[in-house]
VOGU-3710 file (C-alpha; in Angstrom, 3 decimals, decimal comma):
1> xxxxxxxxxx> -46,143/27,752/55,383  -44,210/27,216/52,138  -43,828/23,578/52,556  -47,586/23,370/52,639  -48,002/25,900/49,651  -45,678/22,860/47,869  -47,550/20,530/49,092  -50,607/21,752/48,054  -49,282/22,782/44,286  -47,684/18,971/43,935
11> xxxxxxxxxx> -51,507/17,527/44,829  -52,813/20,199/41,751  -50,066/18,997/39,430  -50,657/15,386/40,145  -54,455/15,958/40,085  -54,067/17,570/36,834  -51,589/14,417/35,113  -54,611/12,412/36,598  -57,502/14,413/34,761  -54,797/14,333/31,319
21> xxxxxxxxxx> -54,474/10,761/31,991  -57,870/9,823/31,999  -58,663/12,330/29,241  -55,879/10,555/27,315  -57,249/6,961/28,123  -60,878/8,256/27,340  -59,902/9,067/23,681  -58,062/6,279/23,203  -60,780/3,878/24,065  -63,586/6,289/22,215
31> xxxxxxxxxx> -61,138/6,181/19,107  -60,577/2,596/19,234  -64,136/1,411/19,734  -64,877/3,451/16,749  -62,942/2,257/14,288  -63,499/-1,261/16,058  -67,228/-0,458/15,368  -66,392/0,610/11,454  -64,247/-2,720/10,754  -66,842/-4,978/12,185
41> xxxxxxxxxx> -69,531/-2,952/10,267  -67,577/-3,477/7,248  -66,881/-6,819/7,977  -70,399/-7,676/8,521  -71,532/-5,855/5,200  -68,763/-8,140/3,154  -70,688/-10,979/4,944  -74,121/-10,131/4,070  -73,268/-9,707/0,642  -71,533/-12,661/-0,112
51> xxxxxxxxxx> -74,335/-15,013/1,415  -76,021/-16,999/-1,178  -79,052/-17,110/-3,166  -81,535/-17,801/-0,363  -84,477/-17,769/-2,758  -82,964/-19,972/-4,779  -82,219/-22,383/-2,781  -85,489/-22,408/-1,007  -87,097/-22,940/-4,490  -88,436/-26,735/-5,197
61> xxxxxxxxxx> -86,134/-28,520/-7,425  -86,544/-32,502/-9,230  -85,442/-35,500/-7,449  -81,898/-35,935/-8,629  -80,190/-39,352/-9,275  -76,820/-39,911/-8,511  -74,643/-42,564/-10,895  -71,481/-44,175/-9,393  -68,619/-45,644/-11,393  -65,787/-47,423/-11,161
71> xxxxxxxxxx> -62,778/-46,282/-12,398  -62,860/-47,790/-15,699  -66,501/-46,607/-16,248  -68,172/-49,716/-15,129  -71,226/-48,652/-13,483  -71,309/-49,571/-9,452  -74,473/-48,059/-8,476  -77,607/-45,654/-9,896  -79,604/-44,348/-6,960  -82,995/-42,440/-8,035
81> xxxxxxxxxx> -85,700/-40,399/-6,284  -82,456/-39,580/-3,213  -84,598/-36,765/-2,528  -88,184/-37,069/-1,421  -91,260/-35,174/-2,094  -92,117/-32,410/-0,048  -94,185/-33,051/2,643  -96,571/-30,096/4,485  -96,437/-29,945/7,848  -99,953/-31,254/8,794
91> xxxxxxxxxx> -98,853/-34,119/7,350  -96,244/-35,001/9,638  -96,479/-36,911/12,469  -96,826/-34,934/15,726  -94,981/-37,614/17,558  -91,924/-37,434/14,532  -91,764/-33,427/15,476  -91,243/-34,355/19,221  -89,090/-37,602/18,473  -86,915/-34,284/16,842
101> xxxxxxxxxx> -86,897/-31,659/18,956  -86,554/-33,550/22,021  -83,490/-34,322/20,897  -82,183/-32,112/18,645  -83,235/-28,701/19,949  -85,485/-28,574/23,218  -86,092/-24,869/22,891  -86,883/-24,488/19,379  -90,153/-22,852/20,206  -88,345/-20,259/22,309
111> xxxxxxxxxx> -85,179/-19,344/20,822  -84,633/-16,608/17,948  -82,204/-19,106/15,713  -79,582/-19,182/18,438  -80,004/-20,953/21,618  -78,085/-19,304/24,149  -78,346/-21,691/27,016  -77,768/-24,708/24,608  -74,617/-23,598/23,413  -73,414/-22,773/27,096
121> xxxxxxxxxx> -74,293/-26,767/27,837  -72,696/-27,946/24,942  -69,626/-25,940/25,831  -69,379/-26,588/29,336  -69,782/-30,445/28,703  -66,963/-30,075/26,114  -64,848/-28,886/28,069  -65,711/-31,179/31,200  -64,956/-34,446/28,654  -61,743/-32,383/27,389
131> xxxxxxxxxx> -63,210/-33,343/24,038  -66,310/-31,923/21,747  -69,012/-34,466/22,669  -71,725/-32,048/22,080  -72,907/-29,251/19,704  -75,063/-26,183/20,404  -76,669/-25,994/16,954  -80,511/-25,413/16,713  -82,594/-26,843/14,204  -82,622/-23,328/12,582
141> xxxxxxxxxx> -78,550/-22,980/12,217  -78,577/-26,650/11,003  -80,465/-25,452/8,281  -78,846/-22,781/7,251  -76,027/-24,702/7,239  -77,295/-27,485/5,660  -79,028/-25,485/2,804  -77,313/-22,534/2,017  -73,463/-23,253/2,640  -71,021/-24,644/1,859
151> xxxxxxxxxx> -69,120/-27,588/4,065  -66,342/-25,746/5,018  -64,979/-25,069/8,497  -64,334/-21,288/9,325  -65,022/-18,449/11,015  -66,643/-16,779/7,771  -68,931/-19,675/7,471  -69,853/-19,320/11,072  -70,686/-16,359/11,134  -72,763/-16,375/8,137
161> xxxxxxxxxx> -74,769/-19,241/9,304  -75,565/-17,253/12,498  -77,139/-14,554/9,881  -79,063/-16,743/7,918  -80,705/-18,342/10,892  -81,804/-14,838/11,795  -83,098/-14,381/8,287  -84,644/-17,515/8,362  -86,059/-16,893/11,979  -87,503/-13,387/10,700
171> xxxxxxxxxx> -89,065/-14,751/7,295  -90,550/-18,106/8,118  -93,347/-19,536/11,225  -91,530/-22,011/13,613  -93,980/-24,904/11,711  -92,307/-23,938/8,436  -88,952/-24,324/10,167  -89,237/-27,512/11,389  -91,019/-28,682/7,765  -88,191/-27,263/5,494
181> xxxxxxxxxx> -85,778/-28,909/7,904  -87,154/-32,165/7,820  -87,865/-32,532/4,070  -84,434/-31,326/3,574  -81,909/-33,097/5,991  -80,129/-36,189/5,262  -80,881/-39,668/6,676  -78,801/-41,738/5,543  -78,163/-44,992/3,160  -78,167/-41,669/0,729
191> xxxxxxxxxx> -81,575/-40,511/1,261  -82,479/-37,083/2,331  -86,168/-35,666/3,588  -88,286/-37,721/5,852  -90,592/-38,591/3,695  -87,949/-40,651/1,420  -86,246/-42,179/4,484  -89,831/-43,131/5,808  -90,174/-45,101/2,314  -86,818/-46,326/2,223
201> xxxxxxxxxx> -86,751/-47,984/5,877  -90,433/-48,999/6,473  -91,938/-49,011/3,202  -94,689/-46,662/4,022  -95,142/-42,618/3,242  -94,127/-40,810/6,646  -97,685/-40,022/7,918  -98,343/-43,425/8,859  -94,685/-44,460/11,007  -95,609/-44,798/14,651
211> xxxxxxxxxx> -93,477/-43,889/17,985  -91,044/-46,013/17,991  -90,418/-45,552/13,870  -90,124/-41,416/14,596  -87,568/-42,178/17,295  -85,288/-44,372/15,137  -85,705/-41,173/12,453  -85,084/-38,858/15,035  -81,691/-40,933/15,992  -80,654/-40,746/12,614
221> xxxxxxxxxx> -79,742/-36,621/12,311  -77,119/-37,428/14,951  -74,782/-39,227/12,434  -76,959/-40,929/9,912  -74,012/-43,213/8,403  -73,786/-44,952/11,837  -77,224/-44,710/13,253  -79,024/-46,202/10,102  -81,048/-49,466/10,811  -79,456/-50,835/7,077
231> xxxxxxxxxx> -75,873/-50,303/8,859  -76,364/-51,106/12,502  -79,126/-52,390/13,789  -78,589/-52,406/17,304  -76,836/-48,439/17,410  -80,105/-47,541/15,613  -81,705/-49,700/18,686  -79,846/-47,910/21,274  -80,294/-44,486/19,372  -84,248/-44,934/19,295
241> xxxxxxxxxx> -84,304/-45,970/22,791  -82,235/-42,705/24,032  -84,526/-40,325/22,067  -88,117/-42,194/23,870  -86,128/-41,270/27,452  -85,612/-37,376/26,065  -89,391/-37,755/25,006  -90,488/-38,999/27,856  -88,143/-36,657/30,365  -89,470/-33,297/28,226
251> xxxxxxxxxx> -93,034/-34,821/28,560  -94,153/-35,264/25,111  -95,045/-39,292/25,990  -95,375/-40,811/29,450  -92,846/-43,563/30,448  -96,254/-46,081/30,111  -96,548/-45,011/26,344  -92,789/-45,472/25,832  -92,712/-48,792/27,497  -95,350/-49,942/25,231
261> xxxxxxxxxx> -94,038/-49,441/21,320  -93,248/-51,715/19,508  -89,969/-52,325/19,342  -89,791/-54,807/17,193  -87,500/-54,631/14,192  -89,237/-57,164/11,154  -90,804/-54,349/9,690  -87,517/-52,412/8,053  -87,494/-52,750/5,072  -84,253/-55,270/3,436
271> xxxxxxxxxx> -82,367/-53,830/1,283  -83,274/-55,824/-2,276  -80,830/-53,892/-4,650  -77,605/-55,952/-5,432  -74,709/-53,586/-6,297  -70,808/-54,062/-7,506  -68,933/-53,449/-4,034  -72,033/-52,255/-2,143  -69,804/-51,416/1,246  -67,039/-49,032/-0,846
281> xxxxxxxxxx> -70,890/-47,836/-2,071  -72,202/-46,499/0,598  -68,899/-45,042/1,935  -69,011/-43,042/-0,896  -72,339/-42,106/-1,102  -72,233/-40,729/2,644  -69,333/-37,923/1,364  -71,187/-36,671/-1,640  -72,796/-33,798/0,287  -69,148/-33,237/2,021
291> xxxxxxxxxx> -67,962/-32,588/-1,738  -70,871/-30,830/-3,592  -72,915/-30,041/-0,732  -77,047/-30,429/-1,334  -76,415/-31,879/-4,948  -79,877/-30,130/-7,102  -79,229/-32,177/-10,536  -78,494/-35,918/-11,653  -74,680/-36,483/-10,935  -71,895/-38,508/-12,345
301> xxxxxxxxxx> -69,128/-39,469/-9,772  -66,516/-41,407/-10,975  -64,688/-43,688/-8,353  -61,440/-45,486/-7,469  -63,132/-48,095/-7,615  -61,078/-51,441/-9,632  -63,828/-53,607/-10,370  -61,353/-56,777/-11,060  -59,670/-56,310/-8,055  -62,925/-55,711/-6,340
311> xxxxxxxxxx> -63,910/-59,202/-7,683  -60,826/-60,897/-6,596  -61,101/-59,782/-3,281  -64,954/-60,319/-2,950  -63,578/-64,006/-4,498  -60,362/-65,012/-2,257  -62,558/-64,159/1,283  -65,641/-66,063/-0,017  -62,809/-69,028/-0,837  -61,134/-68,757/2,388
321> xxxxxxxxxx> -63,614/-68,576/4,604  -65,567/-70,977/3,369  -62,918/-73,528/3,149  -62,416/-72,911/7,201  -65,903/-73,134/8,427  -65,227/-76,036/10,026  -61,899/-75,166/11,752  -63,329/-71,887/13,497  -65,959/-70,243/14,642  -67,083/-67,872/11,417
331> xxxxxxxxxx> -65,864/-64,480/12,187  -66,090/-61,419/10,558  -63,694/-59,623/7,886  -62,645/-56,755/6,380  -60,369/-56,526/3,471  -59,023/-52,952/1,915  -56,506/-52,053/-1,017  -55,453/-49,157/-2,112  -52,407/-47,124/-3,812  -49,770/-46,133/-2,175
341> xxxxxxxxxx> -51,491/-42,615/-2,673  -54,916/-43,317/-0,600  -56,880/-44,505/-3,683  -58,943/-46,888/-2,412  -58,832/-50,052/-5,197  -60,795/-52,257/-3,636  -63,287/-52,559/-0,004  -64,949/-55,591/1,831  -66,788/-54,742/4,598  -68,382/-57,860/5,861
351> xxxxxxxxxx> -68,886/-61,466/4,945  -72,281/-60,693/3,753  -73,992/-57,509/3,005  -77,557/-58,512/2,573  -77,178/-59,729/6,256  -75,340/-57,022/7,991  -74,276/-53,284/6,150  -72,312/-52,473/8,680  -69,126/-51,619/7,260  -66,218/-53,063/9,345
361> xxxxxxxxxx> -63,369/-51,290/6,682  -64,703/-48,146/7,721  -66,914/-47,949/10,711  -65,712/-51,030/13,194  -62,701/-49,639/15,584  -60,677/-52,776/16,829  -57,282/-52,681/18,410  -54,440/-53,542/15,882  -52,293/-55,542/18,290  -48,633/-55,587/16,874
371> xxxxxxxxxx> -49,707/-54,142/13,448  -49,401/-51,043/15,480  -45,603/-51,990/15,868  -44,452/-50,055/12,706  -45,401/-46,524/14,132  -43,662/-47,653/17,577  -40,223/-47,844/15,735  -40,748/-45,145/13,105  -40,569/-42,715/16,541  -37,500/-44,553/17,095
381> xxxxxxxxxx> -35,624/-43,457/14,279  -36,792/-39,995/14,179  -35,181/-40,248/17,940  -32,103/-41,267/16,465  -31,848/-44,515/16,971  -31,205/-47,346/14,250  -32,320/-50,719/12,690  -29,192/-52,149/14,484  -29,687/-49,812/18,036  -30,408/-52,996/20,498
391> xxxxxxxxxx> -32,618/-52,854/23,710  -32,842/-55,794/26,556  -35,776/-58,633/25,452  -36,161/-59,437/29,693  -39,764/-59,387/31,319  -41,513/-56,196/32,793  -43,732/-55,529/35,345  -45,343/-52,307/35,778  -47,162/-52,095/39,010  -49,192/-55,577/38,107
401> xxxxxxxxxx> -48,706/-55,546/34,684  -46,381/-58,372/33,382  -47,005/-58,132/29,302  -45,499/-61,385/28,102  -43,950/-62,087/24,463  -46,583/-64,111/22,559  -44,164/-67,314/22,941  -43,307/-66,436/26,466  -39,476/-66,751/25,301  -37,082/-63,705/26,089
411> xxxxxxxxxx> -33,701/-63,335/24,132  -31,625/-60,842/25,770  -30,299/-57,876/23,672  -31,545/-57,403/20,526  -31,813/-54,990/17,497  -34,997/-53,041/16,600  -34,654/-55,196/13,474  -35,143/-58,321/14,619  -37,660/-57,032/17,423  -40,062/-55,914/14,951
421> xxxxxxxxxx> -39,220/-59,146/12,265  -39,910/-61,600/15,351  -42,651/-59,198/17,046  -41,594/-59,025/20,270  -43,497/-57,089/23,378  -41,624/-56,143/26,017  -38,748/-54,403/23,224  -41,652/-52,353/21,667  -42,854/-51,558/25,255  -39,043/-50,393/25,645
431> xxxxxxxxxx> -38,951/-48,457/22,680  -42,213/-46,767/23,045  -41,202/-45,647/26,961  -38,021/-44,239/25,316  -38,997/-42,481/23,105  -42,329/-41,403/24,972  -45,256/-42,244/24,210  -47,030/-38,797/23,493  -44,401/-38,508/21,069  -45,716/-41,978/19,695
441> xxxxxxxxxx> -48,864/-40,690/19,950  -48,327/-37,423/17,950  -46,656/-39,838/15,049  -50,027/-41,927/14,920  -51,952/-38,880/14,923  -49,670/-37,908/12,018  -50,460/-40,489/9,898  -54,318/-40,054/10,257  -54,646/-42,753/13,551  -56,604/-40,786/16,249
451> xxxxxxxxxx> -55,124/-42,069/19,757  -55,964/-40,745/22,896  -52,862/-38,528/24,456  -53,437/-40,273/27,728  -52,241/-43,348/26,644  -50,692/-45,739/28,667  -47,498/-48,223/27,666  -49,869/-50,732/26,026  -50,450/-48,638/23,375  -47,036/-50,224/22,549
461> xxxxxxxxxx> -48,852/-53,623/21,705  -51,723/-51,797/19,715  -54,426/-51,593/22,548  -55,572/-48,402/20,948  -58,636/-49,101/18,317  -58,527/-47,884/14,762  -60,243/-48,725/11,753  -58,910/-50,793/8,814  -59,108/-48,287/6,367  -57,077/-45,534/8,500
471> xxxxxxxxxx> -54,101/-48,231/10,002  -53,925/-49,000/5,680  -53,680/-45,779/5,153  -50,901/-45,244/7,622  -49,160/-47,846/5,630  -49,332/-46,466/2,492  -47,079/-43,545/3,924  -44,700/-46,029/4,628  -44,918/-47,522/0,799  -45,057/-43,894/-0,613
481> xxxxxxxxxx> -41,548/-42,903/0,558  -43,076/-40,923/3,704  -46,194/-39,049/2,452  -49,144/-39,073/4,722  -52,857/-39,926/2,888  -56,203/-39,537/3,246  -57,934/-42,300/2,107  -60,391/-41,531/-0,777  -63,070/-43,003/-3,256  -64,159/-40,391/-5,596
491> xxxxxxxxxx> -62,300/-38,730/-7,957  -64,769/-36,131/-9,410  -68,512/-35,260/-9,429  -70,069/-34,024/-12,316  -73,406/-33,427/-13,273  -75,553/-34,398/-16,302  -74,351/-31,109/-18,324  -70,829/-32,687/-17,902  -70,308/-29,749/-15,811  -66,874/-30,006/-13,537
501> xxxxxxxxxx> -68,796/-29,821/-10,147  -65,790/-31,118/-8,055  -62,003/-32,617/-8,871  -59,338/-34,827/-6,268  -56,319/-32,344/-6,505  -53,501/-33,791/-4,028  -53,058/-36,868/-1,486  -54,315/-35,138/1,376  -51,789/-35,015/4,526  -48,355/-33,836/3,283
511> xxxxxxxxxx> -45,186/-35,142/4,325  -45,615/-37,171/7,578  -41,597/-38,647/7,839  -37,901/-38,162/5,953  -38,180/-40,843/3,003  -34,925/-42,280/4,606  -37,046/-43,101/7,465  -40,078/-44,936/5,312  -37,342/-46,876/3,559  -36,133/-48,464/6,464
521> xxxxxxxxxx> -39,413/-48,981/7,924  -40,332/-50,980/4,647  -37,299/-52,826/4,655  -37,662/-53,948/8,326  -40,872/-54,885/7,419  -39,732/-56,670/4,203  -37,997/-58,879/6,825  -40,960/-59,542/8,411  -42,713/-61,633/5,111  -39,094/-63,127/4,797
531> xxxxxxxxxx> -38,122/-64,725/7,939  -40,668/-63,649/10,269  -44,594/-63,423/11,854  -45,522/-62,962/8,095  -43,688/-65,627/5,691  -47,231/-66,904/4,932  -47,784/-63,437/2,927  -44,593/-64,577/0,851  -45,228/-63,262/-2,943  -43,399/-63,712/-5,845
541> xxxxxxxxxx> -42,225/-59,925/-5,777  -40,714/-57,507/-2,856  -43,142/-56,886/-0,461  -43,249/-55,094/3,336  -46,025/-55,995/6,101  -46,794/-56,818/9,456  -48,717/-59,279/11,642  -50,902/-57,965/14,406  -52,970/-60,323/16,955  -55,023/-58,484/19,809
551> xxxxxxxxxx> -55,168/-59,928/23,310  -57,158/-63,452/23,454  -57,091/-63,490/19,338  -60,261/-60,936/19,303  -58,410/-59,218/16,495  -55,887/-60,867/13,456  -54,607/-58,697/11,246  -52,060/-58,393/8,159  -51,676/-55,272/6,754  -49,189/-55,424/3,962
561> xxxxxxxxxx> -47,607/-53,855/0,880  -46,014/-53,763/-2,833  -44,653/-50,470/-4,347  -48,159/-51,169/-6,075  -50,763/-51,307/-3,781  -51,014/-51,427/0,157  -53,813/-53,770/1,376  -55,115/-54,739/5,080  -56,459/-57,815/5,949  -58,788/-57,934/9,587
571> xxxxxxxxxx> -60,645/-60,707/11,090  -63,193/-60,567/14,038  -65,991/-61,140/15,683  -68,653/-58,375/15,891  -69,148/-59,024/19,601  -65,610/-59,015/20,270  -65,688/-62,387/21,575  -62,250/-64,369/20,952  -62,037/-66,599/17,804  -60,082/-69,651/18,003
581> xxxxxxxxxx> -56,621/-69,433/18,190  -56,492/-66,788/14,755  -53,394/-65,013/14,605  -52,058/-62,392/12,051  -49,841/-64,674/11,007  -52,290/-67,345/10,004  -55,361/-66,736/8,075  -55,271/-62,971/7,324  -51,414/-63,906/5,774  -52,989/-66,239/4,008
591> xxxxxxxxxx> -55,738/-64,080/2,324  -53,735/-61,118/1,508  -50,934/-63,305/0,201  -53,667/-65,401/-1,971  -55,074/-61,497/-3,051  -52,042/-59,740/-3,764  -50,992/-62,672/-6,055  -53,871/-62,665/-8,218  -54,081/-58,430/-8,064  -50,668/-58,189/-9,156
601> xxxxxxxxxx> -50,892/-60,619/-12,616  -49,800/-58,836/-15,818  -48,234/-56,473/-13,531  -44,455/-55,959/-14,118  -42,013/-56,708/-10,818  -41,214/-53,405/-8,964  -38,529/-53,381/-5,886  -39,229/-50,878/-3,572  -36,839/-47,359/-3,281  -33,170/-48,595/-3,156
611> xxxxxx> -32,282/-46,340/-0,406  -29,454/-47,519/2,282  -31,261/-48,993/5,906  -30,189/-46,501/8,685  -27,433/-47,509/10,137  -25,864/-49,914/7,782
//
């Protein structure tokens, strides 16, 4: 009887911890939701207030013009009329708003500013490509973020733009939308609002472009510095084709319609303006809203841009590759200089702009064959091992693949010295596995070269692509004493007031490597001009570079440097085909040897930091 008395006053006391329990846990969670509810009140409050003008902004402003200048004040560029006039919406093309929507935002009609089930898609195919290969942003959010903000990353900005595209959703029709957007958004070759790009790449106002004109313009929000018919003909092509099959797939045209635009091309416009270093031009013009965001008065930029070296380097290609016509098939170049800071001096894009803007320093990604070398044995050292560490030159054969030295010759052991001077294969295949390779790749991410992490061991040979103006830039870390850059052209923005809009402060990546490390990457690479792949880039002063030849000579490349200037050197052929029998060693030598002679005239000699090689 008494043991079920306890019994029965245990279950009460354990019933009663159980009721204080959940009591306890009930206050804690109402306390904690409440003052969760008060921060994010507060927080949202701060937010509101510190959004911008929004009348302001919305307000019509004059067509500014934007003036570009070298760095000496010489005057590269004067672009008028950027901005185009405001067009209503019943002037627009029905067939232009579909060419948009279909493939920028599908449910704009339906959505509130936020499209839930777009962002979902975008998120889940993210994370399916282990990469961001699609955004969720309506038309509404792009505004907002186009037009009010600033181009910053973060969650404050974020958030904000979510706000505004409420605001914007609550205050304006879905036709005014759509119309603000589309007189407002950029379009490349530096012209924003449709009307103006309508003008600029048919020559006509945009109520008379047809179907397959208002997909091309559609395909241009995407990424207008690559999709624009002045830059790349056949990715604007592609882009226009992709946005008839969303048309057609959504229902706004039938697959008959589609099939029958025209699709020819004659009717863009040519670009008839000649400008001072029209490809370092248009680089920079495509960052101005990056810097100042939607610029509302004339502005001033002043440049890197050396208009005598500029000139030397337009000069020494047009020289050299005219003189060779004969001897190869012509291919394509790109030539880039700049200090060892990231100032970019000098850019060549292409043998001939009026016949192709595509810029190959910028845009074209080509693999950098053994110019990728340098990065290979900069891991090395920060592994520990030395200019004089030595590693078996013998043949390998990973499952079926036998990569061979260029002369098919193997020497034995050998030091990372004379591996790199003599550039041979199967050592930096070596190195690279010994080291690892993700660590190889985190060092080329590093220094600004994005590789894929699931690289295999021919990233040892430079199989990854990269453009010339980011492997140069890599360089110049080396010739800086182990600072990482981020190559730049302007140097500030201001506006016709003289009003400070925007100032370079800085180099951009920090410290990337221990300077004792850079020093005896330069001075291995020194040996590579003196007894090496690169004596044809022999100069009268100390200088550091490296050859690199891609598999079946579809790349040549010299990238080289002075405690001056670092400059790259790449020729190719647009359609990757192989050129005949080009290596590093031979032409591109040749042209940055004939360049950096003439850049560095009047120029006192300069040896490079005097620190001891590793090792010695």
């Amino acid at each position: 009887m008494s043991r079920n008395r306890s019994k029965r006053t245990h279950r009460k006391k354990t019933m009663r911890g159980l009721t204080e329990a959940r009591s306890s846990f009930l206050l804690i969670s109402i306390n904690t939701f409440v003052w969760f509810s008060i921060i994010i009140f507060f927080a949202l409050t701060w937010l509101y207030i510190t959004l911008p003008d929004v009348s302001e902004k919305l307000s019509p402003s004059r067509h500014p013009s934007i003036t570009l200048t070298a760095s000496d004040g010489t005057v590269l560029a004067k672009i008028g009329n950027v901005y185009g006039k405001p067009i209503k919406y019943k002037n627009i093309p029905p067939t232009l708003i579909h060419a948009v929507l279909a493939t920028e935002d599908r449910r704009f009609y339906s959505h509130i500013g936020i499209d839930i089930f777009g962002t979902l898609r975008a998120l889940w195919a993210n994370i399916k490509a282990g990469r961001i290969t699609q955004g969720g942003s309506t038309i509404t959010q792009q505004l907002a973020k186009n037009l009010f903000l600033k181009p910053e990353r973060s969650y404050k900005r974020k958030i904000q733009e979510l706000m505004l595209a409420f605001w914007i959703e609550y205050h304006f029709s879905k036709n005014q939308i759509i119309t603000l957007y589309l007189n407002r958004v950029y379009f490349g070759a530096g012209t924003y609002g449709i009307d103006a790009a309508a003008r600029k790449y048919f020559g006509k106002p945009v109520r008379k472009i047809d179907l397959w004109q208002s997909a091309m313009l559609a395909g241009l929000l995407k990424a207008p510095s690559r999709y624009n018919p002045f830059a790349n003909i056949n990715l604007a092509t592609i882009r226009a084709n992709l946005v008839l099959r969303n048309m057609v797939s959504i229902g706004y045209v039938t697959q008959t319609q589609a099939d029958g635009v025209n699709r020819k091309n004659s009717n863009i416009r040519k670009r008839t303006k000649t400008r001072i270093a029209p490809y370092f031009v248009d680089w920079v013009l495509n960052q101005i809203q990056d810097y100042v965001g939607r610029p509302d008065s004339d502005l001033i930029i002043l440049t890197t841009l050396r208009p005598h070296l500029q000139e030397k380097a337009e000069n020494v290609l047009k020289t050299s590759l005219t003189n060779t016509k004969t001897k190869y098939r012509k291919p394509q170049v790109s030539l880039v200089s700049m200090d060892p800071n990231g100032a970019v001096l000098g850019m060549v894009g292409g043998r001939n702009y009026k016949k192709s803007q595509f810029n190959r320093a910028t845009q074209a990604h080509r693999q950098p064959g053994s110019a990728f070398k340098p990065i290979i044995y900069l891991s090395a050292l920060e592994a520990g091992m030395t200019p004089s560490t030595t590693i078996v030159d013998s043949p390998i054969n990973e499952a079926g693949w036998k990569p061979r030295n260029f002369d098919n010759s193997y020497r034995g052991k050998v030091t990372l010295l004379e591996a790199l001077t003599k550039s041979i294969n199967t050592v930096a295949i070596r190195v690279a596995k010994k080291v690892g390779l993700n660590q190889v790749v985190k060092k080329a991410n590093n220094l600004g070269i994005r590789i894929n992490t699931k690289s295999d061991s021919s990233i040892a040979l430079g199989t990854a692509e990269v453009t010339p103006l980011a492997l140069t830039a890599a360089y110049a870390t080396f010739a800086n004493g182990g600072f990482g850059v981020w190559p730049y052209g302007i140097v500030e923005i201001r506006d016709f007031s003289d009003n400070l809009l925007y100032r370079r402060h800085g180099s951009g990546l920090g410290k990337a490597m221990d300077k004792t490390h850079a020093t005896s990457i330069t001075k291995m690479l020194q040996n590579v001009i003196v007894r090496g792949t690169g004596k044809n880039a022999a100069i009268d002063r100390p200088a550091a570079g490296k050859t690199g030849t891609s598999q079946n000579f579809r790349d040549a490349w010299f990238i080289g440097y002075t405690p001056n200037m670092v400059t790259s050197v790449w020729l190719g052929n647009d359609d990757n085909l192989p050129m005949n029998n080009i290596t590093g060693g031979g032409m591109p030598a040749k042209i940055w040897r004939e360049f950096m002679l003439t850049a560095h005239k009047g120029i006192p000699k300069k040896t490079f930091s005097i620190l001891p090689l590793i090792g010695s």
